[in-house]
Biopython code that builds the backbone (N, CA, C, O; Angstrom):
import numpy as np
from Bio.PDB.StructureBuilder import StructureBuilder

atoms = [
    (1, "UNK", "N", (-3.675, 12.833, -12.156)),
    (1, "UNK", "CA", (-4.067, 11.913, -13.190)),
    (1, "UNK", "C", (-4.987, 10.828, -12.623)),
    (1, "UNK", "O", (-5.995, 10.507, -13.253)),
    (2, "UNK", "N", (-4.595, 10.103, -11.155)),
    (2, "UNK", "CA", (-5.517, 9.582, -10.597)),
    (2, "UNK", "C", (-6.169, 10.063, -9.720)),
    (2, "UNK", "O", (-5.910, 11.061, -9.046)),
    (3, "UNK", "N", (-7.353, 9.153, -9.660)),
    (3, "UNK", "CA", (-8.091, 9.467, -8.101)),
    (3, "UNK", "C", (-7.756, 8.672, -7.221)),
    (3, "UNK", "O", (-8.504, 7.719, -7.441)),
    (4, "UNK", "N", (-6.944, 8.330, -6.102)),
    (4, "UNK", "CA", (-6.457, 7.527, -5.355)),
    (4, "UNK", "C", (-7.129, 8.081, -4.101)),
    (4, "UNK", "O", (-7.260, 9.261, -3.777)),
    (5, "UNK", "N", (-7.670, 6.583, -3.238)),
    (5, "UNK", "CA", (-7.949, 6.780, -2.103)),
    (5, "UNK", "C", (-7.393, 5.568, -0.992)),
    (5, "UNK", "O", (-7.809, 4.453, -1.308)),
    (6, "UNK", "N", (-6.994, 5.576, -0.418)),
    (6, "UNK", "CA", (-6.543, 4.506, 0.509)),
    (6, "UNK", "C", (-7.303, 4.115, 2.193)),
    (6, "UNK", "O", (-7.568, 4.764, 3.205)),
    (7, "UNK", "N", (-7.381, 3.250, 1.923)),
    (7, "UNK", "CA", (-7.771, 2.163, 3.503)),
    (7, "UNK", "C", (-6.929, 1.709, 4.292)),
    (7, "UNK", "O", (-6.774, 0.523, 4.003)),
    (8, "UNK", "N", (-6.057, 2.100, 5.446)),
    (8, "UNK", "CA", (-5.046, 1.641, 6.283)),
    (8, "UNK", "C", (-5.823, 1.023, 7.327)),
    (8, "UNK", "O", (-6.915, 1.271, 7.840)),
    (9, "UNK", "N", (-5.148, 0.353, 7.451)),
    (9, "UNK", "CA", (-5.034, -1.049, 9.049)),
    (9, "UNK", "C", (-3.933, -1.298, 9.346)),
    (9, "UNK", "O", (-3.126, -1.849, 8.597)),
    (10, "UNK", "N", (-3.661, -0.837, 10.792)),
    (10, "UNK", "CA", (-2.679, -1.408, 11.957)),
    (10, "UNK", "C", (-2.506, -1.435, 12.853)),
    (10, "UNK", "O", (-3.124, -0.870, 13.756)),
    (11, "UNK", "N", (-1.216, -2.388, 12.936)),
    (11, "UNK", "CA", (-1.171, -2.743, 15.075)),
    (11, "UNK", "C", (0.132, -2.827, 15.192)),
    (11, "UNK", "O", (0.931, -3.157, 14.315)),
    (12, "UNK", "N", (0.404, -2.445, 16.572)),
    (12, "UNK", "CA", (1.857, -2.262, 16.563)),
    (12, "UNK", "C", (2.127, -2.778, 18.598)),
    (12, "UNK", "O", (1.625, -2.408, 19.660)),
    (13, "UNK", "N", (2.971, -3.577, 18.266)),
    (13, "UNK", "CA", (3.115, -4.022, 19.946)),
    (13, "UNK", "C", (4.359, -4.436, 20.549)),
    (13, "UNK", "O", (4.890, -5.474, 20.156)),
    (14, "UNK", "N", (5.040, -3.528, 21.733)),
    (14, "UNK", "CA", (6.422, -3.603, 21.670)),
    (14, "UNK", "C", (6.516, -4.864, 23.063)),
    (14, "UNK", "O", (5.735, -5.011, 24.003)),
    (15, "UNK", "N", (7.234, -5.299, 22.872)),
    (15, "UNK", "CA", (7.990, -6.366, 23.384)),
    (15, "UNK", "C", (9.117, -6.083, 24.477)),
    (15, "UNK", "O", (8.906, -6.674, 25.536)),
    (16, "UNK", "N", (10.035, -5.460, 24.447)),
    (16, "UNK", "CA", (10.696, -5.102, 25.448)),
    (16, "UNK", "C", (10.872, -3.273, 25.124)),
    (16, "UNK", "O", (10.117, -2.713, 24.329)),
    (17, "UNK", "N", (11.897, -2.575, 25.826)),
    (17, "UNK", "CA", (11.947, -1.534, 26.045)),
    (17, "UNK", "C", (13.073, -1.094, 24.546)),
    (17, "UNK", "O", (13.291, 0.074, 24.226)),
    (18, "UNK", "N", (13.562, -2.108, 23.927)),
    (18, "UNK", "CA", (14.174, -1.788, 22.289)),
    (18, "UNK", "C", (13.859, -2.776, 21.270)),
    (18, "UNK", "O", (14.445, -2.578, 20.206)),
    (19, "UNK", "N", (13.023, -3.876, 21.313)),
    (19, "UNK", "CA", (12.061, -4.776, 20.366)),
    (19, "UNK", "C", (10.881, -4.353, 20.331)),
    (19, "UNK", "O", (10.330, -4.451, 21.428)),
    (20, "UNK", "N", (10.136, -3.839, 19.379)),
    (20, "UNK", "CA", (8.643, -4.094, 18.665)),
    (20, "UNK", "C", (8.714, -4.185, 17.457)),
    (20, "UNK", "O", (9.774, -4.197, 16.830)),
    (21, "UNK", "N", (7.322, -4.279, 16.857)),
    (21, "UNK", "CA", (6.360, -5.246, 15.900)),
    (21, "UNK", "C", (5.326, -4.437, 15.479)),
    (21, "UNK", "O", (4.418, -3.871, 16.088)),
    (22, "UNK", "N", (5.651, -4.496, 14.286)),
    (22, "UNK", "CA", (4.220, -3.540, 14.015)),
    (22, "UNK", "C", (3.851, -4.158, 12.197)),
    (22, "UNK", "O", (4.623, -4.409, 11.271)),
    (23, "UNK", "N", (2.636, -4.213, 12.280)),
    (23, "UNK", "CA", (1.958, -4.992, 10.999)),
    (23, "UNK", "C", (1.097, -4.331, 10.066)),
    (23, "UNK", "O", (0.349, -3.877, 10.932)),
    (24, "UNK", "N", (0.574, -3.890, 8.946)),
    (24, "UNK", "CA", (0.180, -2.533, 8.561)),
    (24, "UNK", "C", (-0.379, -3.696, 6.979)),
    (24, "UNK", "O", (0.295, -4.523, 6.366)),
    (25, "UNK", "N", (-1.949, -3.231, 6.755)),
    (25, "UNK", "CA", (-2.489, -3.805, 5.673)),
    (25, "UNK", "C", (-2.595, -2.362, 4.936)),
    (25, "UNK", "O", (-2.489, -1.286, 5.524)),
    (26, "UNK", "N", (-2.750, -2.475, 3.985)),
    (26, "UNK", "CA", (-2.789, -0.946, 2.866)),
    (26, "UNK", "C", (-3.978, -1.319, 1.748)),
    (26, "UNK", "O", (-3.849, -2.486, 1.378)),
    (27, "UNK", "N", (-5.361, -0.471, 0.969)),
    (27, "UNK", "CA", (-5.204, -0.905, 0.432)),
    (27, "UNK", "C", (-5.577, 0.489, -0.975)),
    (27, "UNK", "O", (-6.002, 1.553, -0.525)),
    (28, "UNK", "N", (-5.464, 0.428, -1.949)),
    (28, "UNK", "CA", (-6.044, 1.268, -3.030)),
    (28, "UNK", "C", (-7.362, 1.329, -3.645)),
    (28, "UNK", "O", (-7.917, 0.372, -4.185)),
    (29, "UNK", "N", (-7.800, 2.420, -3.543)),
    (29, "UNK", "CA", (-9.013, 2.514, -4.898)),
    (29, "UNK", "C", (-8.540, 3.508, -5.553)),
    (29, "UNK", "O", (-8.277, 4.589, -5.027)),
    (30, "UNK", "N", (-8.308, 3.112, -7.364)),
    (30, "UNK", "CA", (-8.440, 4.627, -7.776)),
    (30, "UNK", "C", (-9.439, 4.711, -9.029)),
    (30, "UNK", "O", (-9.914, 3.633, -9.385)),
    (31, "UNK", "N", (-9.750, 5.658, -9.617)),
    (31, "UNK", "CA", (-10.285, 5.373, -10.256)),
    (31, "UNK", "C", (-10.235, 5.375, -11.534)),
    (31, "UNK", "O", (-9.485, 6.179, -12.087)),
    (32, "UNK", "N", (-11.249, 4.213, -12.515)),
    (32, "UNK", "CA", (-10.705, 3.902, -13.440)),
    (32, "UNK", "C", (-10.433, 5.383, -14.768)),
    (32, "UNK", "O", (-11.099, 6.399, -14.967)),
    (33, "UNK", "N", (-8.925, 4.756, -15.559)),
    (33, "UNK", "CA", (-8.727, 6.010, -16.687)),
    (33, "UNK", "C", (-8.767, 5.085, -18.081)),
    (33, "UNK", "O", (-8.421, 3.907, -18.168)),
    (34, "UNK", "N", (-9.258, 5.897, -19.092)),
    (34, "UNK", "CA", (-8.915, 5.268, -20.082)),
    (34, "UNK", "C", (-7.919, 6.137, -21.528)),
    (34, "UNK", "O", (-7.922, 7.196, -22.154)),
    (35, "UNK", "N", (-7.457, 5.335, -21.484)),
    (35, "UNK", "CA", (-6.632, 5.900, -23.076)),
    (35, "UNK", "C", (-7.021, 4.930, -24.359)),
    (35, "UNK", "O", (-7.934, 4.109, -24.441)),
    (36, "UNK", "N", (-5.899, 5.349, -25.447)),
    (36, "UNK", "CA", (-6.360, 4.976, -26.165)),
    (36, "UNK", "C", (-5.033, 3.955, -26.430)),
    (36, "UNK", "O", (-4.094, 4.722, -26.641)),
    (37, "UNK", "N", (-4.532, 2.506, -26.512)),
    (37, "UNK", "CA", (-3.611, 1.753, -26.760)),
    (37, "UNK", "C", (-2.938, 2.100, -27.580)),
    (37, "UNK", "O", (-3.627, 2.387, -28.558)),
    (38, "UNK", "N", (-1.603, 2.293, -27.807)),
    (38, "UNK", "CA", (-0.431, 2.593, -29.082)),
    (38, "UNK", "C", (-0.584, 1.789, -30.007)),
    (38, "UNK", "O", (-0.868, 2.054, -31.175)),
    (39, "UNK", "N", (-0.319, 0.303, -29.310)),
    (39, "UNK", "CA", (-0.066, -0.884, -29.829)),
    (39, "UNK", "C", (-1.418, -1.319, -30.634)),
    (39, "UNK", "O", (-1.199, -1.467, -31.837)),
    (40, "UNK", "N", (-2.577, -1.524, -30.290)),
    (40, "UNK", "CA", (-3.728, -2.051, -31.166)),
    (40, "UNK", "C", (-4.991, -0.876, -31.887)),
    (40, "UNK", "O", (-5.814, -0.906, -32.802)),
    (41, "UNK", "N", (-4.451, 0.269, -30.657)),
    (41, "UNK", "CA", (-5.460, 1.711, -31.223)),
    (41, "UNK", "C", (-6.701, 1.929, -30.876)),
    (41, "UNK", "O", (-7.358, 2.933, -31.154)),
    (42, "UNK", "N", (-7.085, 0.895, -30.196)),
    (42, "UNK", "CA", (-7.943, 0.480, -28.983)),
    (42, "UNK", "C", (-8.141, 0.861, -28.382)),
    (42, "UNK", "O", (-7.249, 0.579, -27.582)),
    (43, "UNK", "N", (-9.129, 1.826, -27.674)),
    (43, "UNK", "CA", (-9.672, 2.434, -26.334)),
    (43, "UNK", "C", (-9.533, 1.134, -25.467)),
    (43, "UNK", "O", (-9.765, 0.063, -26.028)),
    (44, "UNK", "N", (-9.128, 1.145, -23.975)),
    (44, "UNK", "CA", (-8.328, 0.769, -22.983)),
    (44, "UNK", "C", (-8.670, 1.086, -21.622)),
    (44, "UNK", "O", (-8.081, 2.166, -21.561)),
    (45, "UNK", "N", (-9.065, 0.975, -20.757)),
    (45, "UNK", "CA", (-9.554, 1.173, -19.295)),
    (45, "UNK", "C", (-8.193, 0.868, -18.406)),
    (45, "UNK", "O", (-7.659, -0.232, -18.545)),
    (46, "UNK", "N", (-7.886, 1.395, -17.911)),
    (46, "UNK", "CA", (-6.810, 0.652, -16.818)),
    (46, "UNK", "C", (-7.419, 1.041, -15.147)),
    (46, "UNK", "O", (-8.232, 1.836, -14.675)),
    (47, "UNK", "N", (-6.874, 0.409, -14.836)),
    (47, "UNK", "CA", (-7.497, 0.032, -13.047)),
    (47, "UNK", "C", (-6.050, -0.022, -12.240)),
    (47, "UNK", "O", (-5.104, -0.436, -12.910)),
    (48, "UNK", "N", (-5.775, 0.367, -10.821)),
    (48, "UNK", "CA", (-4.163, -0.035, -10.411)),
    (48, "UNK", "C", (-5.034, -0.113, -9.003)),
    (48, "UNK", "O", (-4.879, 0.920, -8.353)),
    (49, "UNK", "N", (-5.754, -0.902, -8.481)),
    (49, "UNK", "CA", (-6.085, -1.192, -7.115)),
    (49, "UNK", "C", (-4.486, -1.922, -6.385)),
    (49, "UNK", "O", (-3.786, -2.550, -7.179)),
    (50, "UNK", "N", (-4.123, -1.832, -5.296)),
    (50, "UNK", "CA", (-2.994, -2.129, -4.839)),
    (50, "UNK", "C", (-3.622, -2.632, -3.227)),
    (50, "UNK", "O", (-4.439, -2.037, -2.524)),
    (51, "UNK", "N", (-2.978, -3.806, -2.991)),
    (51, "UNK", "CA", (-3.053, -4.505, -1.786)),
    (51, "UNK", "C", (-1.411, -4.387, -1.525)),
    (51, "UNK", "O", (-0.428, -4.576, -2.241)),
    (52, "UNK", "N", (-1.672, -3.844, 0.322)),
    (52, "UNK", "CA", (0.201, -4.430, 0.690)),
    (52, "UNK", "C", (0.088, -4.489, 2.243)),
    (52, "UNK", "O", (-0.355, -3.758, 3.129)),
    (53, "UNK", "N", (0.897, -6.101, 2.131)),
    (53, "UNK", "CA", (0.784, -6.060, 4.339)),
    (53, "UNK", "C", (2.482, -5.963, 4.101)),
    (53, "UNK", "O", (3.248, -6.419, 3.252)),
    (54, "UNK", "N", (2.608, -5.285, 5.076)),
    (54, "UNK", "CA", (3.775, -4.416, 5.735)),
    (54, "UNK", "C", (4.170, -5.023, 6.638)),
    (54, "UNK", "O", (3.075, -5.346, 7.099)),
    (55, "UNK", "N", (5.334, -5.741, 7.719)),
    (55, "UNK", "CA", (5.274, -6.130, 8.811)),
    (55, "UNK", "C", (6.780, -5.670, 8.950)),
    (55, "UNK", "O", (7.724, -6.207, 8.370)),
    (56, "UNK", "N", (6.848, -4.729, 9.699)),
    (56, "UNK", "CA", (8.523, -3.946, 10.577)),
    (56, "UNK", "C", (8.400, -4.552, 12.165)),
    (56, "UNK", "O", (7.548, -4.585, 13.053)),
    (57, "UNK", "N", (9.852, -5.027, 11.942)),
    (57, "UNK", "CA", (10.731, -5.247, 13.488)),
    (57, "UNK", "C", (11.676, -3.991, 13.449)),
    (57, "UNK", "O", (12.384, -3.611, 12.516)),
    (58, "UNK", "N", (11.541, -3.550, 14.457)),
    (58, "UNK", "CA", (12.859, -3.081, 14.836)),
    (58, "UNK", "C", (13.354, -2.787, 16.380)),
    (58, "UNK", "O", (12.602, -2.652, 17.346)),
    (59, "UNK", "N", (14.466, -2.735, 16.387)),
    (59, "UNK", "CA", (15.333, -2.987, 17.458)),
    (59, "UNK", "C", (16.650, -1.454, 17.586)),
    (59, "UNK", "O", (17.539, -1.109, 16.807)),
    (60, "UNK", "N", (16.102, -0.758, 19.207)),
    (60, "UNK", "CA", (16.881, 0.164, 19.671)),
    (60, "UNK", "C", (18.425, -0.595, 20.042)),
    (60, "UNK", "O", (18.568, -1.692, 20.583)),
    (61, "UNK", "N", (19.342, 0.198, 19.649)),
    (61, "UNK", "CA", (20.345, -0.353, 20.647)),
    (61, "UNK", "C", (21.241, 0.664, 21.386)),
    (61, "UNK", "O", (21.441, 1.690, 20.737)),
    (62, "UNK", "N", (21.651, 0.623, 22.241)),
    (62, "UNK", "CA", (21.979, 1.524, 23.429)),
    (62, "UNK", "C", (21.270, 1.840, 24.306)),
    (62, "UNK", "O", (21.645, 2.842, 24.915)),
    (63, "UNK", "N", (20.026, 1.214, 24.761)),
    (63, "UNK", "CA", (19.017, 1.456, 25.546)),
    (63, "UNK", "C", (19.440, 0.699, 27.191)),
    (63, "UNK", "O", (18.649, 0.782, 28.130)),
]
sb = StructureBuilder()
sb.init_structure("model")
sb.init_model(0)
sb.init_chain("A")
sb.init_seg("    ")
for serial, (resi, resn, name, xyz) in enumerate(atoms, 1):
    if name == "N":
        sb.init_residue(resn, " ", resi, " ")
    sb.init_atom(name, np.array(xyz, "f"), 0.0, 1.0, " ", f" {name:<3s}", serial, name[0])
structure = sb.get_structure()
């Protein structure tokens, strides 16, 4: 139904031998669809571009 394409960015940097860090930007293009509105009957364009920063810790234990 869509055309979705995505742009990733990241970095990731560990700290000891069971602490790292890693940071991750995301973003969307898709492309635009149109319908026709229920509510007014209106032809309608919709767009869902999506931005997301991500940032994971995590931690081994038993190391």
């Amino acid at each position: 139904m869509y055309n979705m394409r995505y742009f990733n960015i990241g970095a990731g940097y560990k700290f000891t031998k069971s602490f790292s860090a890693t940071l991750l930007y995301s973003r969307s293009y898709t492309q635009e669809v149109s319908a026709i509105d229920p509510f007014t009957h209106s032809q309608t364009t919709y767009k869902y571009p999506i931005n997301l920063v991500k940032m994971d810790l995590s931690y081994k234990f038993g190391i």
